[in-house]
CHARMM internal coordinates of N, CA and C (Angstrom, degrees):
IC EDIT
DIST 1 N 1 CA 1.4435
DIST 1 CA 1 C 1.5244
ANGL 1 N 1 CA 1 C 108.08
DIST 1 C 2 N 1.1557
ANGL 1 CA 1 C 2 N 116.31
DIHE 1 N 1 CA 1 C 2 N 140.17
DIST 2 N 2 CA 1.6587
ANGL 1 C 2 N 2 CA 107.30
DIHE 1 CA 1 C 2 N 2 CA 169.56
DIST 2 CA 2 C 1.8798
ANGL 2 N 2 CA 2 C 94.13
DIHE 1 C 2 N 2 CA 2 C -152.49
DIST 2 C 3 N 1.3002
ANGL 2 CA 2 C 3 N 108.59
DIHE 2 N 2 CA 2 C 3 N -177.68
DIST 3 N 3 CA 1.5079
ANGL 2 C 3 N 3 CA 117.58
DIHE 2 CA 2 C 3 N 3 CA -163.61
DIST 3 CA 3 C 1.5267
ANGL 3 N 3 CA 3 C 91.70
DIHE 2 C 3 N 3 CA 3 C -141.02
DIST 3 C 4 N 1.5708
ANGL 3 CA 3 C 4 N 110.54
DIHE 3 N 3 CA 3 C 4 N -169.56
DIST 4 N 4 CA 1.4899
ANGL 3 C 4 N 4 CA 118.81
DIHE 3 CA 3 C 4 N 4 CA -177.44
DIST 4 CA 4 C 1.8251
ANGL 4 N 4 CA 4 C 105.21
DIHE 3 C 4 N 4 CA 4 C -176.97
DIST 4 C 5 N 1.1042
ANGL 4 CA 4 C 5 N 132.22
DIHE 4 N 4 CA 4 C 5 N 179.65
DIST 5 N 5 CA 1.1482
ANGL 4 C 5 N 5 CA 120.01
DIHE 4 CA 4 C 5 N 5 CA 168.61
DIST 5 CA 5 C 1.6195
ANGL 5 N 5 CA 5 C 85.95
DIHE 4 C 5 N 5 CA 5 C -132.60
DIST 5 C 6 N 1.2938
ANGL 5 CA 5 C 6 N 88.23
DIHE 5 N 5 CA 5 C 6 N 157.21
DIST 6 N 6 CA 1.9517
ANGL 5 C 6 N 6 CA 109.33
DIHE 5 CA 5 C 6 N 6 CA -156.71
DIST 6 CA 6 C 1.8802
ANGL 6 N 6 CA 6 C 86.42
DIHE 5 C 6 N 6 CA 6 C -98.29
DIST 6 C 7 N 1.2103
ANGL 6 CA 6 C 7 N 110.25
DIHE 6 N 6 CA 6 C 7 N 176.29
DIST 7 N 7 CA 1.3632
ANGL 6 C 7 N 7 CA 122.06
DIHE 6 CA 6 C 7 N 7 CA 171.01
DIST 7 CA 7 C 1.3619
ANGL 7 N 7 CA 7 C 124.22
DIHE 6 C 7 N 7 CA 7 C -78.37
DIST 7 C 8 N 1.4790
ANGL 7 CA 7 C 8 N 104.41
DIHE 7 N 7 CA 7 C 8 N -7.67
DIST 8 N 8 CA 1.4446
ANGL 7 C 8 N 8 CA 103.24
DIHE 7 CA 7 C 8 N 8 CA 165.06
DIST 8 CA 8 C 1.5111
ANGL 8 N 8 CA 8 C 122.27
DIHE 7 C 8 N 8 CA 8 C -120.22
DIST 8 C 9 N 1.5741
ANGL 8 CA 8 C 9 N 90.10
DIHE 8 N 8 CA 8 C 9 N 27.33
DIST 9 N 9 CA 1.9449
ANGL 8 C 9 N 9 CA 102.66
DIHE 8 CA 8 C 9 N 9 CA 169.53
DIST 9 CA 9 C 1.6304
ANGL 9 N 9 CA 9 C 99.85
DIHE 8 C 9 N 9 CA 9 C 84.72
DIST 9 C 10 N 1.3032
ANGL 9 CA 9 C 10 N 123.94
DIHE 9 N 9 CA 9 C 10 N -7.04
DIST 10 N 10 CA 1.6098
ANGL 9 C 10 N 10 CA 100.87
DIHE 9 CA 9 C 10 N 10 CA 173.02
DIST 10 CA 10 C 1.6589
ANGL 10 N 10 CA 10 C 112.79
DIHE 9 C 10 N 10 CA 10 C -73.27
DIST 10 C 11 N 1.1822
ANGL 10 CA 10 C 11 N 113.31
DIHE 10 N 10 CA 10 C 11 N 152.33
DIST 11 N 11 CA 1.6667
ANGL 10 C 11 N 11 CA 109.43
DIHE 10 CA 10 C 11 N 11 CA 158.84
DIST 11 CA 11 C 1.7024
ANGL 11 N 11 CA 11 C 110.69
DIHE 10 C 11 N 11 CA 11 C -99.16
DIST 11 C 12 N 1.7099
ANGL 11 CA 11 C 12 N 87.13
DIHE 11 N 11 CA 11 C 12 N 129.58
DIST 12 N 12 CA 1.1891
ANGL 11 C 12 N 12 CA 106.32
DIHE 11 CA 11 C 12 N 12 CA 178.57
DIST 12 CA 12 C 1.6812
ANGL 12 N 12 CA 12 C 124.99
DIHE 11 C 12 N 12 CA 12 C -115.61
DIST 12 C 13 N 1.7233
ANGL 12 CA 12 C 13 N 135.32
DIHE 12 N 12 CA 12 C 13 N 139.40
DIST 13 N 13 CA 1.3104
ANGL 12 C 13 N 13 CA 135.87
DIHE 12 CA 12 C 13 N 13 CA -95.24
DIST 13 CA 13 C 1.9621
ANGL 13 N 13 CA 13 C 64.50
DIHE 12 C 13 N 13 CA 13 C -137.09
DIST 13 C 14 N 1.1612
ANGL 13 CA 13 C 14 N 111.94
DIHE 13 N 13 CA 13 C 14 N 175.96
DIST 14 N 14 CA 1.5981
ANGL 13 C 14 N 14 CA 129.28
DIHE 13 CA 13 C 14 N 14 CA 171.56
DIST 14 CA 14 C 1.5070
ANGL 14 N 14 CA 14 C 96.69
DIHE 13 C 14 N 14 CA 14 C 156.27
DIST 14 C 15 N 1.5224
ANGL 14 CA 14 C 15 N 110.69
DIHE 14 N 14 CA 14 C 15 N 137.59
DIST 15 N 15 CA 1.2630
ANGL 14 C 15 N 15 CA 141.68
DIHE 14 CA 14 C 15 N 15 CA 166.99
DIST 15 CA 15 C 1.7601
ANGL 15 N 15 CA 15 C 100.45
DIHE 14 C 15 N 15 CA 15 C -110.59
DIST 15 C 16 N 1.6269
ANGL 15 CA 15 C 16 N 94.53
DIHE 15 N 15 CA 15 C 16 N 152.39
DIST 16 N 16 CA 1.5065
ANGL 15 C 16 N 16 CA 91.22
DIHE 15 CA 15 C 16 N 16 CA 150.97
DIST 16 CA 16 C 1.6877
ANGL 16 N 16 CA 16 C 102.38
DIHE 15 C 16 N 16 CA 16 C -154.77
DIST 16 C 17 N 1.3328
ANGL 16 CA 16 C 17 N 102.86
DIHE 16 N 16 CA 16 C 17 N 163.95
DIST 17 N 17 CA 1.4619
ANGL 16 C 17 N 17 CA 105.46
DIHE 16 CA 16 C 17 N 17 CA -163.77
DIST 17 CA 17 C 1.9888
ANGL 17 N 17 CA 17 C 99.81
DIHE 16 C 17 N 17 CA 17 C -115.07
DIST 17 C 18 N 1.2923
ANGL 17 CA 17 C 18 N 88.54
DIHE 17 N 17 CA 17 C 18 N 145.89
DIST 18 N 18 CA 1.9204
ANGL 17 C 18 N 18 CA 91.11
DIHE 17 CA 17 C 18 N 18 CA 174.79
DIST 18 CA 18 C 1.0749
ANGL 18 N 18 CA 18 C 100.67
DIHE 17 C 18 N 18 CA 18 C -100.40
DIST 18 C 19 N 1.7351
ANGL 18 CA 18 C 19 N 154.71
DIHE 18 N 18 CA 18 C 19 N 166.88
DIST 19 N 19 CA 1.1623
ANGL 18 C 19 N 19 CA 130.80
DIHE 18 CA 18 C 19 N 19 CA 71.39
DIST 19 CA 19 C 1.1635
ANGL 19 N 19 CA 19 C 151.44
DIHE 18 C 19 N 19 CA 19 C 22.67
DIST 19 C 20 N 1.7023
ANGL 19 CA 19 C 20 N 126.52
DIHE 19 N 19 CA 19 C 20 N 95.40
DIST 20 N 20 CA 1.2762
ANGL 19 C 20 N 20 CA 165.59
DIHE 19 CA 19 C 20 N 20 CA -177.07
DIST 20 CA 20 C 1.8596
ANGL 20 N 20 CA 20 C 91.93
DIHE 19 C 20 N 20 CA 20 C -3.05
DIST 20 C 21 N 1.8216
ANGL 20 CA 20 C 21 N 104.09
DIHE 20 N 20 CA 20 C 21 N -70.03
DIST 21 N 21 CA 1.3582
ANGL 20 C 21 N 21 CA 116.16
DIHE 20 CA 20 C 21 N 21 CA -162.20
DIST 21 CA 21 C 1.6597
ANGL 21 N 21 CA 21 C 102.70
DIHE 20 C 21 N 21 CA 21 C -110.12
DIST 21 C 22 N 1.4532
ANGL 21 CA 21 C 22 N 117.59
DIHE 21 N 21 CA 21 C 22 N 16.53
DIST 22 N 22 CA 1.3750
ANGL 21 C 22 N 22 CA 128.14
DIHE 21 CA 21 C 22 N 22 CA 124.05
DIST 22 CA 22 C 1.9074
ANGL 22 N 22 CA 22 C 93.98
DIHE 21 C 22 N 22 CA 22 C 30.92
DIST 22 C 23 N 1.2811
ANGL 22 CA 22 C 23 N 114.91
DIHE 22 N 22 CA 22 C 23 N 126.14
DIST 23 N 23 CA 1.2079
ANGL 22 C 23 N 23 CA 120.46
DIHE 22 CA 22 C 23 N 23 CA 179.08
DIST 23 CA 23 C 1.6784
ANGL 23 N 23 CA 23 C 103.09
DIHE 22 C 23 N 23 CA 23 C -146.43
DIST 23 C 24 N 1.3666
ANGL 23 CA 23 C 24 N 121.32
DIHE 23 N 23 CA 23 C 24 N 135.45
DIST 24 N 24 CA 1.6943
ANGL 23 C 24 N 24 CA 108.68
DIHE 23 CA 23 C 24 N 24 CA -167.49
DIST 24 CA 24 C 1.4431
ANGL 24 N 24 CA 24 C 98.61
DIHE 23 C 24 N 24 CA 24 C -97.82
DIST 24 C 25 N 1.6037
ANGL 24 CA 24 C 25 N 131.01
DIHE 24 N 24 CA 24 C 25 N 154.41
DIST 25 N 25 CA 1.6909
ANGL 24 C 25 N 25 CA 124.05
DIHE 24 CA 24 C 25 N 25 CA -148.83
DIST 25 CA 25 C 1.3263
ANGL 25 N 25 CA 25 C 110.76
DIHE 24 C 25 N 25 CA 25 C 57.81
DIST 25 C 26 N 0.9821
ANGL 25 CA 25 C 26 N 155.40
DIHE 25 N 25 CA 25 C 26 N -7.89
DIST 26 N 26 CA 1.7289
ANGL 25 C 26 N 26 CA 130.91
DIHE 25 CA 25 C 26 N 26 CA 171.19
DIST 26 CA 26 C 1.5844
ANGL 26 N 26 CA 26 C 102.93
DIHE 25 C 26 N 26 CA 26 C -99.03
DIST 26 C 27 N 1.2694
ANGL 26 CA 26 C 27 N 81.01
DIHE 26 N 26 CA 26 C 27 N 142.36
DIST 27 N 27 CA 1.8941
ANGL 26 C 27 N 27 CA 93.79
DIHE 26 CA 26 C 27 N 27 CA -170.81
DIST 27 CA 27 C 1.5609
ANGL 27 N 27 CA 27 C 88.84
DIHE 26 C 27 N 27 CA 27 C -88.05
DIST 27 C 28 N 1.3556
ANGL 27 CA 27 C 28 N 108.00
DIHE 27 N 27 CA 27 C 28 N 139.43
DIST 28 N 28 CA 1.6045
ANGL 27 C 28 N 28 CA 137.01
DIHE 27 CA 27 C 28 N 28 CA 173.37
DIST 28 CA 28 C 2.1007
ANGL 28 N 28 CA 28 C 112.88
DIHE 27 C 28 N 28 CA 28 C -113.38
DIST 28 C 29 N 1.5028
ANGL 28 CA 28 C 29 N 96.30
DIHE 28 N 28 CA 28 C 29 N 157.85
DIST 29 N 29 CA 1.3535
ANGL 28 C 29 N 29 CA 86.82
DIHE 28 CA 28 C 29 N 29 CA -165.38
DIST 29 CA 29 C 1.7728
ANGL 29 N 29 CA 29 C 88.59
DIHE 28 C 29 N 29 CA 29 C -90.05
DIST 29 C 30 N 1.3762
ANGL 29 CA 29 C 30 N 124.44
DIHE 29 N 29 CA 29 C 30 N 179.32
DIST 30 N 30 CA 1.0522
ANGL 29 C 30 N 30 CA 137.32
DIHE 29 CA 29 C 30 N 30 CA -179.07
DIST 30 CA 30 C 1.3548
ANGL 30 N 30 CA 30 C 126.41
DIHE 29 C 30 N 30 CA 30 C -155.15
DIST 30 C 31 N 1.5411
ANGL 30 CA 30 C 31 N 95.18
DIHE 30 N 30 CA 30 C 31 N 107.88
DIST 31 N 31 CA 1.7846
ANGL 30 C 31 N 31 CA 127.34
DIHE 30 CA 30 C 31 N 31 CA 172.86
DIST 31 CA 31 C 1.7427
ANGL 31 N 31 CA 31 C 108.75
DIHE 30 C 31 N 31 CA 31 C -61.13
DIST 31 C 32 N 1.5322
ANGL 31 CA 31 C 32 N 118.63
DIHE 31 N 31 CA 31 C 32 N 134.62
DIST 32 N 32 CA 1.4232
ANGL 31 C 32 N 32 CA 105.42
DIHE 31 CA 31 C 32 N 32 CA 176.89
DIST 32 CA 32 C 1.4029
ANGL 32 N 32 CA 32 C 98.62
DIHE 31 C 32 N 32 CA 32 C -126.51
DIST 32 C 33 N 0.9879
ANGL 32 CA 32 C 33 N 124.54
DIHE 32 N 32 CA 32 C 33 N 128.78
DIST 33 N 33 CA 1.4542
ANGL 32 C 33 N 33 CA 113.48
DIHE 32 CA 32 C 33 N 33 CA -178.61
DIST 33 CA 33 C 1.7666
ANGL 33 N 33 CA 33 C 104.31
DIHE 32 C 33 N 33 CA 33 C -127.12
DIST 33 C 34 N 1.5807
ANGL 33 CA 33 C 34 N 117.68
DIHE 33 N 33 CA 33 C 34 N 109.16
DIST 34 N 34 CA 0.8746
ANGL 33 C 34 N 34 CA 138.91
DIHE 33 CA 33 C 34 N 34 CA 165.53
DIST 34 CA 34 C 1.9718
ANGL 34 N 34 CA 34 C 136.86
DIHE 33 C 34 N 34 CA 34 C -89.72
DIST 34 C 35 N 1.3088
ANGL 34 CA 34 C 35 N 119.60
DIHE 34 N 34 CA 34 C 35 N 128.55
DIST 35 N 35 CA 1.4679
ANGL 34 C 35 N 35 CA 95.00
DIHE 34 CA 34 C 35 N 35 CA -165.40
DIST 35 CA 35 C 1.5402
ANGL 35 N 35 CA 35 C 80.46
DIHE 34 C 35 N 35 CA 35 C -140.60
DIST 35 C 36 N 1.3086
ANGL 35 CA 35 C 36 N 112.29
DIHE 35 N 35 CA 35 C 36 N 121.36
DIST 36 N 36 CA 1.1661
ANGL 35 C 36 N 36 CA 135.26
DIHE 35 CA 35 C 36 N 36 CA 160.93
DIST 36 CA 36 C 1.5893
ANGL 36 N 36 CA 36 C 129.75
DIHE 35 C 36 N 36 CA 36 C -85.38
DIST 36 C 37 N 0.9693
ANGL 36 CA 36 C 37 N 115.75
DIHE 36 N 36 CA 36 C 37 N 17.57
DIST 37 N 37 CA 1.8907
ANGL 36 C 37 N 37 CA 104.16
DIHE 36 CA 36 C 37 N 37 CA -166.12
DIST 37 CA 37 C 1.2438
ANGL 37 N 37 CA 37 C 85.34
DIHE 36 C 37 N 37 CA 37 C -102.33
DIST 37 C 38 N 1.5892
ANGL 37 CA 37 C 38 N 93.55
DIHE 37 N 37 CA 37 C 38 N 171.00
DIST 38 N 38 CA 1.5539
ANGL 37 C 38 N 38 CA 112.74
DIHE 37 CA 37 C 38 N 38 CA 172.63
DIST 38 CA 38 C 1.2641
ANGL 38 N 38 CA 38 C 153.44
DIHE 37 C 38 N 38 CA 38 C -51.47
DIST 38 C 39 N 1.5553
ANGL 38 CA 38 C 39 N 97.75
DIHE 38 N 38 CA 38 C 39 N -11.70
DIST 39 N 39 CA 1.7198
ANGL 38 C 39 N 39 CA 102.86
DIHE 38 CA 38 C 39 N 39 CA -157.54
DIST 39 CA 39 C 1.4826
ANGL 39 N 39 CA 39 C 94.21
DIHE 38 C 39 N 39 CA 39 C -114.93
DIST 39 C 40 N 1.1515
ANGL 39 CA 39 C 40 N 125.41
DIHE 39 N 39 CA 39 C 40 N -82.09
DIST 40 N 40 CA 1.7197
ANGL 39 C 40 N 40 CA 127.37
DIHE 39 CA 39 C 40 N 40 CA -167.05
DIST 40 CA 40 C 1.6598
ANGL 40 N 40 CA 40 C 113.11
DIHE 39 C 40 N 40 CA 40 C -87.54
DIST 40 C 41 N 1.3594
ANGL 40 CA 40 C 41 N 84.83
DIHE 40 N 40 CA 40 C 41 N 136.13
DIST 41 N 41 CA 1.9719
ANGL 40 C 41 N 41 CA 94.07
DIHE 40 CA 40 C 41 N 41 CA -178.35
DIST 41 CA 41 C 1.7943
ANGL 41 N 41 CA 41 C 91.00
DIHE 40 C 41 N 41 CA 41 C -84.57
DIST 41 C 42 N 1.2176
ANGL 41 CA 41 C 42 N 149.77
DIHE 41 N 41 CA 41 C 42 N 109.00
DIST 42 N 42 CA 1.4837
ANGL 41 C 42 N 42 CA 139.13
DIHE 41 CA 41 C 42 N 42 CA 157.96
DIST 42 CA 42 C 1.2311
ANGL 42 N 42 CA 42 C 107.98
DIHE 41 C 42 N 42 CA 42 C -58.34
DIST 42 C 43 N 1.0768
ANGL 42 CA 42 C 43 N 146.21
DIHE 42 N 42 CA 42 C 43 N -56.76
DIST 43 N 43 CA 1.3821
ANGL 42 C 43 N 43 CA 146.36
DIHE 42 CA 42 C 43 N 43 CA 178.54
DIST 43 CA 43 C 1.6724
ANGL 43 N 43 CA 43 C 111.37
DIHE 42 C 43 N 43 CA 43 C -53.49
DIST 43 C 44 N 1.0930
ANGL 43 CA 43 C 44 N 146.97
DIHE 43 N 43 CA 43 C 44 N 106.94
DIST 44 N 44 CA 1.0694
ANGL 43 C 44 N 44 CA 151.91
DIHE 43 CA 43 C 44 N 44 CA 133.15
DIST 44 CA 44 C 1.6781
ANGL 44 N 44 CA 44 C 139.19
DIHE 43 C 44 N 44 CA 44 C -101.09
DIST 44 C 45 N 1.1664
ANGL 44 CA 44 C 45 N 124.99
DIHE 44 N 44 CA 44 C 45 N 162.56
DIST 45 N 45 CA 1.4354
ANGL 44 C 45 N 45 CA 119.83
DIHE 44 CA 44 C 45 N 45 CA -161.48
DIST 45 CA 45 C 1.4736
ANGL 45 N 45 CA 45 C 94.16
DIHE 44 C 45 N 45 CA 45 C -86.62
DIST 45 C 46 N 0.8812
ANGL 45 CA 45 C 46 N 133.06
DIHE 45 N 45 CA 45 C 46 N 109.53
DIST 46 N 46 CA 1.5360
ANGL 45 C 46 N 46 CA 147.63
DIHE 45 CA 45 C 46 N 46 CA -167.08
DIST 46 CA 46 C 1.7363
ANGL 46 N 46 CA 46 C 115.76
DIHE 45 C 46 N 46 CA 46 C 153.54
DIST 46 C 47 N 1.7789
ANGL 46 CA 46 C 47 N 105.99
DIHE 46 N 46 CA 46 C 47 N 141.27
DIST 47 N 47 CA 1.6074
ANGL 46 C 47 N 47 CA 91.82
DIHE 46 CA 46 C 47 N 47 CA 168.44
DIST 47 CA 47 C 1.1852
ANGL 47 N 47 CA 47 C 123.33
DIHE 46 C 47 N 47 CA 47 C -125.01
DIST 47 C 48 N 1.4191
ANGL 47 CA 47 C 48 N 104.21
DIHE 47 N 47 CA 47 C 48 N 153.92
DIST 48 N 48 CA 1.4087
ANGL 47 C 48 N 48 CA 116.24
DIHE 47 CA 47 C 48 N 48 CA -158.10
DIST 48 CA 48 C 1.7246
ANGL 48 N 48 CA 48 C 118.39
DIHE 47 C 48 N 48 CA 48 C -82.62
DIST 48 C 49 N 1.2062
ANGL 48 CA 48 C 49 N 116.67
DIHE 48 N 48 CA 48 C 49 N -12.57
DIST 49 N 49 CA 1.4682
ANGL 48 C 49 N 49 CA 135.01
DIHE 48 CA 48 C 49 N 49 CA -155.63
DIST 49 CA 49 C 1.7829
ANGL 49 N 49 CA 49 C 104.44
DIHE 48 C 49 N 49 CA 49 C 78.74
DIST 49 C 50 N 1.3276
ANGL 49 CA 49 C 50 N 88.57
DIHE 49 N 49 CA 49 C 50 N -173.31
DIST 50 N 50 CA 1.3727
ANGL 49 C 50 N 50 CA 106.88
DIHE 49 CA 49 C 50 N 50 CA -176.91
DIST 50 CA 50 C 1.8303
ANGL 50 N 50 CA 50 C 106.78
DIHE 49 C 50 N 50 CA 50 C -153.02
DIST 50 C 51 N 1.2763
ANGL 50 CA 50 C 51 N 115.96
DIHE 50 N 50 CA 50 C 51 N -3.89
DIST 51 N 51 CA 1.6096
ANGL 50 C 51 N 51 CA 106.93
DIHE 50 CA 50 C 51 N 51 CA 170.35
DIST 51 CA 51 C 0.9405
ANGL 51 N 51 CA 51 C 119.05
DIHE 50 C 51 N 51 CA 51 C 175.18
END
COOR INIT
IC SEED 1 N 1 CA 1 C
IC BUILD
């Protein structure tokens, strides 16, 4: 999980997930999943599990 502050002073939330058998140097493909609407932040500083 890590955060950032945006250019207009909000702090903003991003997770990212590895791969199980995760290898360090091998290039992986990369999903971005962004949600812009108004109502729910999905990203929050908290974790959710994974399985």
């Amino acid at each position: 999980m890590f955060n950032y502050k945006s250019k207009s002073g909000h702090t903003m939330y991003g997770m990212y997930y590895r791969p199980d058998n995760y290898q360090q140097g091998v290039k992986y493909p990369t999903v971005m999943f962004l949600y812009g609407g108004p109502h729910v932040q999905l990203v929050t500083n908290s974790f959710k599990g994974l399985k």
